[in-house]
C-alpha positions in Angstrom: 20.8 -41.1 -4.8 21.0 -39.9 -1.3 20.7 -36.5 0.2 24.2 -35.7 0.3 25.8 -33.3 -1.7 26.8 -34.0 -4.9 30.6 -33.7 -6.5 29.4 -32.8 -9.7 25.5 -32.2 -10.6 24.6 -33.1 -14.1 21.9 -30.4 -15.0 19.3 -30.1 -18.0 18.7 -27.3 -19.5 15.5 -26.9 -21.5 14.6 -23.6 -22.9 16.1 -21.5 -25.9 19.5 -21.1 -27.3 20.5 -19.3 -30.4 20.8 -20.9 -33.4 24.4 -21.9 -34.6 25.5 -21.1 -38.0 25.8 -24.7 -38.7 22.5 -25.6 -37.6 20.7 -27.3 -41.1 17.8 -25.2 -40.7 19.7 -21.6 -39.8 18.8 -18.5 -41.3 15.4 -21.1 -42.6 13.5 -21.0 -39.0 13.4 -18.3 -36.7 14.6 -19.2 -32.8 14.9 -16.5 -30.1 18.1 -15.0 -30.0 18.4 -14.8 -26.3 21.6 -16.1 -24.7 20.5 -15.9 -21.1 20.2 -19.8 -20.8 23.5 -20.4 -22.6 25.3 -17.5 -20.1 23.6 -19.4 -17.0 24.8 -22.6 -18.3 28.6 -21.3 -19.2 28.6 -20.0 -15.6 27.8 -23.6 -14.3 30.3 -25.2 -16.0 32.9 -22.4 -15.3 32.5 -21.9 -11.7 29.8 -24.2 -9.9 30.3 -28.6 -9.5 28.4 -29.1 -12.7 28.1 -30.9 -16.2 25.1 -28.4 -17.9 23.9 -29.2 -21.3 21.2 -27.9 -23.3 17.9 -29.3 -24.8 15.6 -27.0 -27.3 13.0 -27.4 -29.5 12.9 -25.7 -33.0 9.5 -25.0 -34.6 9.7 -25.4 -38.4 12.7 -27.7 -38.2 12.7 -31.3 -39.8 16.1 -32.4 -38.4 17.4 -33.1 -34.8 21.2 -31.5 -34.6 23.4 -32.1 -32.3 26.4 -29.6 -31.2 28.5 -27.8 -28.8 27.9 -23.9 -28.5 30.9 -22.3 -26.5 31.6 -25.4 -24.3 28.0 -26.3 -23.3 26.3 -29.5 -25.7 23.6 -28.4 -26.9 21.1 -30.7 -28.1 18.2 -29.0 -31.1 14.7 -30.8 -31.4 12.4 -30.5 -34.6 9.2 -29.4 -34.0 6.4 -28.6 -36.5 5.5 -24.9 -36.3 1.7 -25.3 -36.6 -1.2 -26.4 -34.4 1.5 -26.8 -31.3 -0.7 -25.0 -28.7 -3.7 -26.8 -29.9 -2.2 -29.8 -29.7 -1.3 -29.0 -25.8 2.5 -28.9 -26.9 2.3 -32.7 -26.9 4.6 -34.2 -29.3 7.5 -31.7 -28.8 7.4 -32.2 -25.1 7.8 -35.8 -25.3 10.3 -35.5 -27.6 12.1 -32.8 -25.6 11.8 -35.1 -22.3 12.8 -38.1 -23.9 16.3 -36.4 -25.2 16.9 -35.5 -21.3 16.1 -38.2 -20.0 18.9 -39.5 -22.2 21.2 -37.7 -20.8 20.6 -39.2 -17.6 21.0 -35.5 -15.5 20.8 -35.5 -11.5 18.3 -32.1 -12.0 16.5 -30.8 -15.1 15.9 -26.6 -15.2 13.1 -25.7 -17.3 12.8 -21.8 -19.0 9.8 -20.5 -18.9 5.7 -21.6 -18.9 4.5 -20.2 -22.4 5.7 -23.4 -24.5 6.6 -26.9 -23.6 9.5 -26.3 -21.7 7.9 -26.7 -18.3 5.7 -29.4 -19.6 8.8 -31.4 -20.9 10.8 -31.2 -17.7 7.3 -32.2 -15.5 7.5 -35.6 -18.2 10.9 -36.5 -17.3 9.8 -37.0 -13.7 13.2 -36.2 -12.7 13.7 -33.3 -10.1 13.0 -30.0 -11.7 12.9 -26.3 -11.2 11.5 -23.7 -13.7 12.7 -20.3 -13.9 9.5 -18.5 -14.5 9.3 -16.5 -18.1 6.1 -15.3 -20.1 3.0 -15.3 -17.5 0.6 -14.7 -20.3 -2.3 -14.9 -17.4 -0.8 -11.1 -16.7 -0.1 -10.3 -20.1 -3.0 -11.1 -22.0 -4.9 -8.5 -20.1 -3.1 -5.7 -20.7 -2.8 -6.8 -24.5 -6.8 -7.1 -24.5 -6.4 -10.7 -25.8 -9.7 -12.4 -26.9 -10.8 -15.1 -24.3 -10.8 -17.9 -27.9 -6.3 -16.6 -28.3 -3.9 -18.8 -28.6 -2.3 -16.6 -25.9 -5.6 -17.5 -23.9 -4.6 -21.1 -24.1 -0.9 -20.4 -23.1 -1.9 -18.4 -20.1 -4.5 -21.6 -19.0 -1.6 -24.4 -19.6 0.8 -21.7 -17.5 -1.5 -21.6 -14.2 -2.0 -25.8 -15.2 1.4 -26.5 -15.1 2.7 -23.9 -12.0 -0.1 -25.7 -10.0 1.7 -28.7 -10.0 5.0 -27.3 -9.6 7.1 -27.0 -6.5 10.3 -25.1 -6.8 10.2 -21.7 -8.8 12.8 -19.1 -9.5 11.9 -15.4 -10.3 14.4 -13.6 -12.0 13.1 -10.0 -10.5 10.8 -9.4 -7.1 8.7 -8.0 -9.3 7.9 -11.6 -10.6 8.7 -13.2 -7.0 5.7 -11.3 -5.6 3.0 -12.3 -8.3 4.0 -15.5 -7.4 3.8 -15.3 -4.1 0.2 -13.6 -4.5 -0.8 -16.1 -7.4 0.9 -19.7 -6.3 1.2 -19.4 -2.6 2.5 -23.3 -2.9 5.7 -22.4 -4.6 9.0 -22.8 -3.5 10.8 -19.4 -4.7 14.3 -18.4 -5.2 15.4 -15.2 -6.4 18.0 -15.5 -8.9 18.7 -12.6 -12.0 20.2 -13.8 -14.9 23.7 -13.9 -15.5 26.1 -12.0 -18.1 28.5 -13.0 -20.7 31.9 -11.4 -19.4 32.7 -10.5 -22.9 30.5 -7.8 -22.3 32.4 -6.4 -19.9 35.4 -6.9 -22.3 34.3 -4.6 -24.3 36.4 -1.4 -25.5 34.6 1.8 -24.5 33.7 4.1 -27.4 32.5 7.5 -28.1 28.5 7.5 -28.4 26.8 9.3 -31.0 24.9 12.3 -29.8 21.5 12.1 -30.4 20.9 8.6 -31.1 18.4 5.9 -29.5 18.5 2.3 -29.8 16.0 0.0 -29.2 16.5 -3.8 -28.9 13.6 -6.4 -28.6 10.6 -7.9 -30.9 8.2 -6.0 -33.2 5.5 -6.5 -30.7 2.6 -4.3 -29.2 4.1 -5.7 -25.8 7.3 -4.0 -26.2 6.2 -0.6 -26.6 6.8 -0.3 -30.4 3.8 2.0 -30.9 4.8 4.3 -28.0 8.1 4.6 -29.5 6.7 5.9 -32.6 4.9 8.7 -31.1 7.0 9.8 -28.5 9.9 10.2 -31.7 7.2 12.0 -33.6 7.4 14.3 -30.6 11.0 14.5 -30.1 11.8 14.8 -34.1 10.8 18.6 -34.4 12.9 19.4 -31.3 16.1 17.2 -32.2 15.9 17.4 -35.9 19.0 14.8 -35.8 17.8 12.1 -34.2 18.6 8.7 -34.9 16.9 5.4 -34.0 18.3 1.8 -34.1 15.7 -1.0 -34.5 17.1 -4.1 -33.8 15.0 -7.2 -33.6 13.3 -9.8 -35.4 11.0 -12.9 -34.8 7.5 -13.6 -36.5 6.3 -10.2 -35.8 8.6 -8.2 -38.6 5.6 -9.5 -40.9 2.7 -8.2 -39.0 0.4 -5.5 -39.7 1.2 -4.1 -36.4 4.8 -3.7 -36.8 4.5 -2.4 -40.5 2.2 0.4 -39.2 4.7 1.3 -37.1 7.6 1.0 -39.1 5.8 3.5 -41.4 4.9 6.0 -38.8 8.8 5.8 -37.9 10.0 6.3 -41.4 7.4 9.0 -41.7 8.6 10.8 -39.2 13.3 10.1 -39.1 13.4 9.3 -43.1 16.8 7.7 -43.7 17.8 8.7 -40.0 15.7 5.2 -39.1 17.6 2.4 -38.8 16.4 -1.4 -39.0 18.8 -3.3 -38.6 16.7 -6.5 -37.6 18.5 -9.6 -35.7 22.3 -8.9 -35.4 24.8 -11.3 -33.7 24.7 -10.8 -30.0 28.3 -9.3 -30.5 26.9 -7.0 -33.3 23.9 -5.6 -31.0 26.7 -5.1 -27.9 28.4 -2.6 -30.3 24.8 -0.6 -31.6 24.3 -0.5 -27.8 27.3 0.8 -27.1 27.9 3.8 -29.3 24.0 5.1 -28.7 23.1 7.8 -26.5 20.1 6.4 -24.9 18.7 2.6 -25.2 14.6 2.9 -24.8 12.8 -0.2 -23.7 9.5 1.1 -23.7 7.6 -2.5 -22.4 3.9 -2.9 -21.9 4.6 -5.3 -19.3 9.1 -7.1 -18.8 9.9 -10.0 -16.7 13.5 -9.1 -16.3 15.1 -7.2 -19.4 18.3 -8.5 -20.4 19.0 -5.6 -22.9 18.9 -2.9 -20.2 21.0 -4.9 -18.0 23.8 -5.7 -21.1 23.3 -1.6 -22.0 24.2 -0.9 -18.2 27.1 -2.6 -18.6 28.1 -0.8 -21.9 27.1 2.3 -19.8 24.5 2.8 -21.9 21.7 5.2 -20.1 18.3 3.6 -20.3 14.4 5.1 -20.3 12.3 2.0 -19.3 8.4 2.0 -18.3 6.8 1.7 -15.1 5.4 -1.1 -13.4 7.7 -4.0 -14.8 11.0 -5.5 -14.1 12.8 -2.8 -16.4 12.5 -0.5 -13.2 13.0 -2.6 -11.1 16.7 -2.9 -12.6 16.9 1.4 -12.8 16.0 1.4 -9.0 18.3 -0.7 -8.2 21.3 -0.1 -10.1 20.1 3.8 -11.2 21.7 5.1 -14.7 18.5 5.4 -16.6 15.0 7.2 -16.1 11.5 5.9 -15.8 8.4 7.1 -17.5 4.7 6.0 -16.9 3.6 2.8 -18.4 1.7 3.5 -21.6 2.5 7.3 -21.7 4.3 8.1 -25.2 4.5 11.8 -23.7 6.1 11.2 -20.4 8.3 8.9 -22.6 9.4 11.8 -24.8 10.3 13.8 -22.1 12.4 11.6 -20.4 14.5 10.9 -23.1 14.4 14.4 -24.1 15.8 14.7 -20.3 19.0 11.9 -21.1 19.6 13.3 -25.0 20.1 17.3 -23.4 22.5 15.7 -21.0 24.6 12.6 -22.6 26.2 9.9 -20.5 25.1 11.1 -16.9 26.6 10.4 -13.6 26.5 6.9 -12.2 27.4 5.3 -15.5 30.7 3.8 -13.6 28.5 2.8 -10.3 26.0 1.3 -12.6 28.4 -0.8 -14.4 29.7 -2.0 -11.4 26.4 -2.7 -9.3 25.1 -4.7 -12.0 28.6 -6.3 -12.5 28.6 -7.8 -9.1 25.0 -8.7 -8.7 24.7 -10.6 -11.6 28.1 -12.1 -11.4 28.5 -15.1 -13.3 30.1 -17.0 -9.6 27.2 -15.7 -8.0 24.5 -16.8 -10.0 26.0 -20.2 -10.6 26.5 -21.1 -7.0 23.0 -19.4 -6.1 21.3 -22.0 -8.6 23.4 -24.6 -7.9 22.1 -24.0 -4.3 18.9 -24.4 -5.8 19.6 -27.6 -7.3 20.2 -29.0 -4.4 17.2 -28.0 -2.4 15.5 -29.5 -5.0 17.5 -32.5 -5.0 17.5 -33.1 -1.2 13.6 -32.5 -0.8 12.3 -34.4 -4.1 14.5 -37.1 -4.9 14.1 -38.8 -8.2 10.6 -39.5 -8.7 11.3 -42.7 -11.2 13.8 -43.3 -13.5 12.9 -42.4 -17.0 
């Protein structure tokens, strides 16, 4: 291959993709719900010079399955669901590297450094870029994790791998400049994620005073426990308030999230909601008709619910010191309270609930419309592509 421009990139995905109701193992195994790689790789095809297709492991599956997922082949690896990090991710990322280097793709884009993702894409020794996701280095000290984690390991095979990686994208500046600070070697690119357009499709309905919605997993990370007290504030003062829950993932069975849950039902009754994981189209709608969505994060990379509930002009209370402000500053519509501070968090959505769907909902919607653009964010990575193509090269062929 030579350094010219290609007329139509083949591109690898690896990194997560909802599971499809015909998936042998669905509603078995539990895989993230998030579409953003699926949206990116719709995009592509759509409006960039590219054949994507998608390759994701699923722990806890026994079967490979093979489908197509709104246009884009998506290709499902089993994966045992024990002893993977002690293992070093090993046999899924061969496995994962050996299914793309099957389908022979010009470029391979991995999602994310807490799994195998990155380390499958590195084993194809194809050309490869990794949007950056997880950065458990930062995480785990906030969370207090024990030196002897798992999340330990995760954060030491994350600074392994981005050592010995060249080209980076950062999906906020917020992430751009710990990498800067952290992995002065890199090669970064700025790119959000991308939307579904169906969003915008949307019908607009009337939201229901008084309600809050919250959409992510049962973890400490995401604020769960600041949520509970600041609505143990805010109950005596809006004795109809109403809270959405909608989530799922490992963590629904963990003694963190049912202390929580009680503290919640404690203090709303049957005015709690938990609706657990809802199809994306489902969790559009919840999103839509609430007064406030509340992403109360410990620490957010990007945020792809506040950006969807932007778009549903859905006012938003997010914490400090993450990429969730990031996205208030720059598109406005939503308030931000001090990282960690249940109080200031009650009283900034006591703020929003006194004064429902404030200016700037339309200027929101459009900001974030046109920024993460579908065109744009294609051609911007496909740009990418070819920086990586042009200064790489294949390394071998698999």
């Amino acid at each position: 291959m030579g350094k010219g421009r290609l007329s139509v990139l083949k591109c690898v995905h690896i990194g997560g993709v909802p599971l499809p109701a015909g998936h042998p193992d669905s509603g078995r195994v539990w895989a993230h719900p998030g579409r953003w790689v699926l949206d990116l790789a719709k995009a592509q095809k759509a409006h960039a010079a590219m054949e994507p297709a998608i390759v994701f492991n699923v722990p806890g599956s026994a079967r490979d399955f093979e489908t197509e997922i709104e246009g884009i082949p998506c290709l499902f690896i089993r994966c045992r669901s024990r002893l993977r990090a002690a293992s070093f991710f090993f046999e899924e990322s061969v496995r994962m590297a050996a299914a793309t280097c099957a389908l022979r793709p010009d470029v391979v884009h991995a999602h994310g450094t807490e799994g195998a993702y990155l380390l499958a894409a590195r084993r194809t020794r194809l050309p490869h870029v990794v949007t950056v996701q997880g950065l458990f280095s930062y995480l785990n000290p906030i969370l207090k994790t024990p030196w002897y984690g798992r999340q330990a390991f995760i954060a030491w095979l994350e600074n392994y791998t981005l050592r010995r990686t060249q080209f980076a994208i950062a999906k906020s500046g917020f992430v751009m400049e710990l990498l800067r600070q952290r992995f002065p070697h890199l090669r970064l690119f700025q790119i959000p994620n991308t939307y579904d357009p169906a969003c915008l499709a949307l019908p607009a309905v009337a939201r229901e005073p008084f309600s809050l919605v919250f959409v992510g997993t049962m973890s400490p990370w995401k604020g769960v426990h600041l949520l509970a007290q600041a609505v143990a504030q805010l109950a005596e003062r809006f004795p109809q308030l109403t809270l959405r829950m909608i989530g799922g993932g490992p963590e629904v069975n963990s003694a963190y999230w049912r202390g929580q849950e009680q503290v919640l039902r404690a203090t709303l009754g049957a005015r709690l909601q938990i609706l657990g994981q809802l199809p994306w189209v489902q969790v559009l709608e919840h999103v839509a008709k609430s007064a406030v969505l509340v992403a109360p994060s410990l620490w957010e990379m990007f945020g792809n619910q506040v950006i969807e509930a932007l778009l549903l002009r859905t006012p938003c209370v997010v914490s400090s010191g993450t990429a969730l402000a990031e996205n208030i500053q720059r598109f406005g519509h939503g308030l931000i309270f001090r990282n960690g501070d249940a109080t200031d968090l009650a009283a900034r959505l006591e703020d929003l609930l006194q004064r429902p769907d404030g200016a700037g909902a339309e200027m929101a919607r459009e900001q974030v419309s046109a920024y993460l653009h579908p065109v744009r964010v294609a051609r911007e990575t496909e740009r990418v592509y070819q920086q990586v193509l042009g200064i790489g090269g294949r390394e071998e062929s698999c």
